[in-house]
C-alpha positions as a printed Julia matrix, in Angstrom:
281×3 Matrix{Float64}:
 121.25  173.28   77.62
 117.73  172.7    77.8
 117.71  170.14   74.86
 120.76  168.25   77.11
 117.89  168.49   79.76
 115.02  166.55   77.51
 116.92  164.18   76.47
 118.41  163.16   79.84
 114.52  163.04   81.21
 113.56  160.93   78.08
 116.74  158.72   78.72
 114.88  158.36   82.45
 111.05  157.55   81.32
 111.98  155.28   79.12
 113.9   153.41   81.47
 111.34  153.69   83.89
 108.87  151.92   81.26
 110.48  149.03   80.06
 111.26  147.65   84.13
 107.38  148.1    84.58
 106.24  145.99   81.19
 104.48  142.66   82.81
 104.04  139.53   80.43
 100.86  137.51   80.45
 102.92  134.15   81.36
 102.88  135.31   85.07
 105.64  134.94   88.32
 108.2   132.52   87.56
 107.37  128.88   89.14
 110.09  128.01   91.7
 111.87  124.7    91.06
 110.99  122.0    92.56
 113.14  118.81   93.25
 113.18  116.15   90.85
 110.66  113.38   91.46
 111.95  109.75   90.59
 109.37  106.21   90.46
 113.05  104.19   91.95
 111.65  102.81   94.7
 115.29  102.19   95.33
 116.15  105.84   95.78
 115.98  106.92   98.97
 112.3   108.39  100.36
 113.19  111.87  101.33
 110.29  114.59  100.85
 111.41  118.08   99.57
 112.86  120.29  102.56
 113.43  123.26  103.23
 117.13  124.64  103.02
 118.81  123.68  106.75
 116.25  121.0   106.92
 117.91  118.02  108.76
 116.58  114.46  106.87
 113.86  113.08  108.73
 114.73  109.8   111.2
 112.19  107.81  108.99
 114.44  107.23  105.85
 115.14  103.65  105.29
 118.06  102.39  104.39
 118.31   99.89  100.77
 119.42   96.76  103.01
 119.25   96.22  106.55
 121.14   92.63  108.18
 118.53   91.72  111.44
 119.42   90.79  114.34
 118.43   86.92  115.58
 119.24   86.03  119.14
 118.35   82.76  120.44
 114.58   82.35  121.45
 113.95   81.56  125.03
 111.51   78.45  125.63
 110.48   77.33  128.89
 109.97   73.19  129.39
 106.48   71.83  130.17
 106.08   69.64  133.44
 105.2    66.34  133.47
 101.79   65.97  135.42
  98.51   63.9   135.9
  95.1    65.64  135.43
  93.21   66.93  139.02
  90.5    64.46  140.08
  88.32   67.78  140.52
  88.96   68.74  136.35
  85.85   67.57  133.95
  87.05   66.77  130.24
  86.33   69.19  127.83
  87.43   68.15  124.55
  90.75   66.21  122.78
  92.23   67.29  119.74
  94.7    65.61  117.56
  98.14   67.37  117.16
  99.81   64.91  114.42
 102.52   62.47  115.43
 105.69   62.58  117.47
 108.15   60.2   117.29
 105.46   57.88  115.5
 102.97   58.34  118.7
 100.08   60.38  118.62
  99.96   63.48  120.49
  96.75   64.64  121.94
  95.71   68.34  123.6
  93.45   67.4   126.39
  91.16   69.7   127.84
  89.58   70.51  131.28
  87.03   72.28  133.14
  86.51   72.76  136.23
  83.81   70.06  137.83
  81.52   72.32  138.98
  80.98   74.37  135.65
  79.16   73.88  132.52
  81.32   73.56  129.31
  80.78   76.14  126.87
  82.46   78.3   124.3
  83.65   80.71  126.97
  84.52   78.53  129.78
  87.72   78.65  130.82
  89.56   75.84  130.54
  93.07   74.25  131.71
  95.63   71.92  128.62
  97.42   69.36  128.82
  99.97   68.13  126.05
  99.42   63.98  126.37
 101.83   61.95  124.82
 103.28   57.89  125.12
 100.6    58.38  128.25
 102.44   60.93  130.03
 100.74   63.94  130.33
 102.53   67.67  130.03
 100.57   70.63  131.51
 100.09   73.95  129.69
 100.59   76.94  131.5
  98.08   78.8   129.73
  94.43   78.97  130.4
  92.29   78.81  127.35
  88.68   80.67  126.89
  86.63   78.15  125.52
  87.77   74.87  122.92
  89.72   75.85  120.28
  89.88   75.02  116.49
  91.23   75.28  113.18
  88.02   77.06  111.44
  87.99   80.01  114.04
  91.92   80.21  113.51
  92.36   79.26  117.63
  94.25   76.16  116.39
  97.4    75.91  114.68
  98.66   72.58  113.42
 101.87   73.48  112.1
 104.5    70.56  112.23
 107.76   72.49  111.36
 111.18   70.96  111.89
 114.05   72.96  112.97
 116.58   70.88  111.19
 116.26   67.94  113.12
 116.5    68.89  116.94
 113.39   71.0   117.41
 109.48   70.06  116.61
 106.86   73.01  116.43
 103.94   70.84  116.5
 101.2    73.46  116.81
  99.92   76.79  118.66
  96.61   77.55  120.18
  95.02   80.89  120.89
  95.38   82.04  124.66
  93.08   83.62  126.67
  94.61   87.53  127.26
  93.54   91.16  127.47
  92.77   91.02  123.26
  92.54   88.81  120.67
  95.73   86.94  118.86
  97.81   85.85  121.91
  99.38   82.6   120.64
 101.21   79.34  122.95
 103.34   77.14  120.8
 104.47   73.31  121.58
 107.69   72.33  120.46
 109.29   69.04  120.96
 113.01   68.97  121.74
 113.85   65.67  120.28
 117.59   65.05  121.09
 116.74   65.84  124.8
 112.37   64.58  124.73
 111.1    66.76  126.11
 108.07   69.11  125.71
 108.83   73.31  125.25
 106.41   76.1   125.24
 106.79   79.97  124.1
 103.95   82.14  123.63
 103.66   85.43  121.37
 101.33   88.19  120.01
 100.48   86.99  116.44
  99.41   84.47  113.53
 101.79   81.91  112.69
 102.61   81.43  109.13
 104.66   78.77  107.59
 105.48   80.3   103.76
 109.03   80.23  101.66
 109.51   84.03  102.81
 113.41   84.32  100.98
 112.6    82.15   98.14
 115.27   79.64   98.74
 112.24   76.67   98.15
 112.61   76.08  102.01
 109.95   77.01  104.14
 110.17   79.6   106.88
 108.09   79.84  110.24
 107.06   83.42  110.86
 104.6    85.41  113.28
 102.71   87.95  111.61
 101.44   90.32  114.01
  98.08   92.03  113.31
  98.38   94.98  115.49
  96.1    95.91  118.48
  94.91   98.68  121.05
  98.27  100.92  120.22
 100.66   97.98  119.08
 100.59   98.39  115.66
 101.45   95.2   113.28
 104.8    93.94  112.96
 106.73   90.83  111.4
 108.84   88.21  113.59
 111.0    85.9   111.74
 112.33   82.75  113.07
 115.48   80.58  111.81
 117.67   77.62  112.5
 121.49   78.84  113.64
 122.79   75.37  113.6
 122.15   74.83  117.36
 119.34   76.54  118.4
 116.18   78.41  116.92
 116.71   81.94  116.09
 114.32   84.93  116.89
 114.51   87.98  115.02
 114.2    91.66  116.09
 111.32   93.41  115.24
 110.94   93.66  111.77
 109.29   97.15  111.19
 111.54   98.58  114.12
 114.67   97.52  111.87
 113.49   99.2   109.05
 112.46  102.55  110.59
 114.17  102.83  113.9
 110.55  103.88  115.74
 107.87  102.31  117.72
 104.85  103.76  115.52
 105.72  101.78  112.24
 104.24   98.94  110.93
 105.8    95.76  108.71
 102.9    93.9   106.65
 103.49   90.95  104.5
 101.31   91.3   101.1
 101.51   89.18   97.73
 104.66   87.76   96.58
 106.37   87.5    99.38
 106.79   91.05   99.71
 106.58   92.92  102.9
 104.92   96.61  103.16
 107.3    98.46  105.7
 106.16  102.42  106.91
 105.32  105.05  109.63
 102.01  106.74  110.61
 103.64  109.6   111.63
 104.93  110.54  108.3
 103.52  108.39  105.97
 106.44  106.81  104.59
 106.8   103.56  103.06
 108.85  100.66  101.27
 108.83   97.58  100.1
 111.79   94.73  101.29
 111.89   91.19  100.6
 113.9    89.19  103.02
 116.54   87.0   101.47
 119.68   85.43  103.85
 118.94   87.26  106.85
 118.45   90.62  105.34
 115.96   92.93  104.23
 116.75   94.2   100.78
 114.15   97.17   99.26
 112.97   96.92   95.99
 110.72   98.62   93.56
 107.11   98.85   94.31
């Protein structure tokens, strides 16, 4: 009986040993989820089991939206008797007549970079009033000009843009000429104009690049021809991440930087017919 005895308690040390024997290689590392350099593969961080995917995924191909930009017509006026001429500045041509942007003062002020100052569109000696108010004479070298002379097929003229007095820098009025109907258009927006072959299709495309200020952050406009008017897109960076604290940046080669502060996500799209397509970084 009492050998039964040892061997049962030797049966229970050794037992006892072997689950307490530690290697020298340490806990076992958890596994973590594969990591992949496709930036077509959707960006979704590691989570946590019941995690729901985060609202800042973006999708491999979005179509935008384009609705119909609004324009308002410029009326036909003669200069006040009490205005003092600033400056004129050369827009290009117009049906094969020059078109001017004429500036005033007011008589009773001196003329000086921060004056502010009244335009007026003149053209075949009509003149077309602005209804903008400028701070101070602008030009091309300071990037307050814009001579841009873009056709929307053959109904629509953007002859130019000039920087706009406003609460921050890069506030931008645009002349257009509607030539089936002549007459002179305006539309103003927050942002640089840019006239670049953004789908690769070797025809140019007018855009408004949007450098971001106070808490606007930047953001890409993209403007087309429908076949009877001139299309505006939706935001660009909105598309993409479906929030108002994203930005859209276009970089090198045509490609456009698309991301969130919040979470620091990001993509890169190109924009060919209409849609944003993601590709590799």
């Amino acid at each position: 009986m009492k050998r039964l005895l040892l061997l049962i308690c030797s049966l229970i040390w050794i037992a006892a040993c072997s689950s307490a024997v530690q290697t020298d290689e340490g806990p076992e590392s958890p596994v973590l989820p594969m990591q992949t350099n496709d930036a077509n593969a959707p960006i979704t961080p590691a989570q946590a089991p019941n995690e729901s995917p985060p609202a800042t995924s973006f999708a491999a191909e979005i179509e935008l939206a384009f609705t119909p930009l609004q324009m308002n017509p410029l009326n036909k006026e003669r200069p006040s008797r009490q205005w003092l001429l600033a400056g004129e500045l050369p827009l290009g041509n117009v049906l094969d007549q020059p078109a001017t942007l004429v500036l005033f003062g007011e008589d009773d002020q001196e003329i000086s970079d921060t004056s502010p100052l009244h335009a007026m569109i003149r053209h075949n000696d009509d003149y077309y009033v602005l209804p903008y108010e400028l701070l101070g004479i602008p030009s091309i070298e300071n990037s307050s000009l814009f001579l841009l002379n873009y056709s929307f097929s053959e109904r629509y003229l953007l002859v130019g843009g000039l920087e706009l007095y406003a609460n921050g820098p890069g506030l931008v009025g645009y002349v257009v000429y509607d030539i089936a109907n002549g007459q002179w258009l305006t539309f103003d927006r927050w942002g640089k104009p840019q006239i670049i072959d953004l789908d690769s299709d070797g025809k140019e495309d007018f855009i408004i690049q949007f450098e971001g200020l106070h808490l606007s952050f930047p953001d890409l406009t993209i403007y087309a021809w429908s076949g009877e008017d001139i299309q505006e897109s939706e935001s660009v960076q909105v598309a993409v991440t479906g929030i108002s604290k994203g930005y859209a940046l276009l970089g090198s080669e045509r490609k456009i930087e698309i991301g969130t502060l919040e979470s620091e996500t990001h993509a890169l799209y190109v924009y060919r017919e209409g849609k944003l397509i993601r590709i590799s970084s």
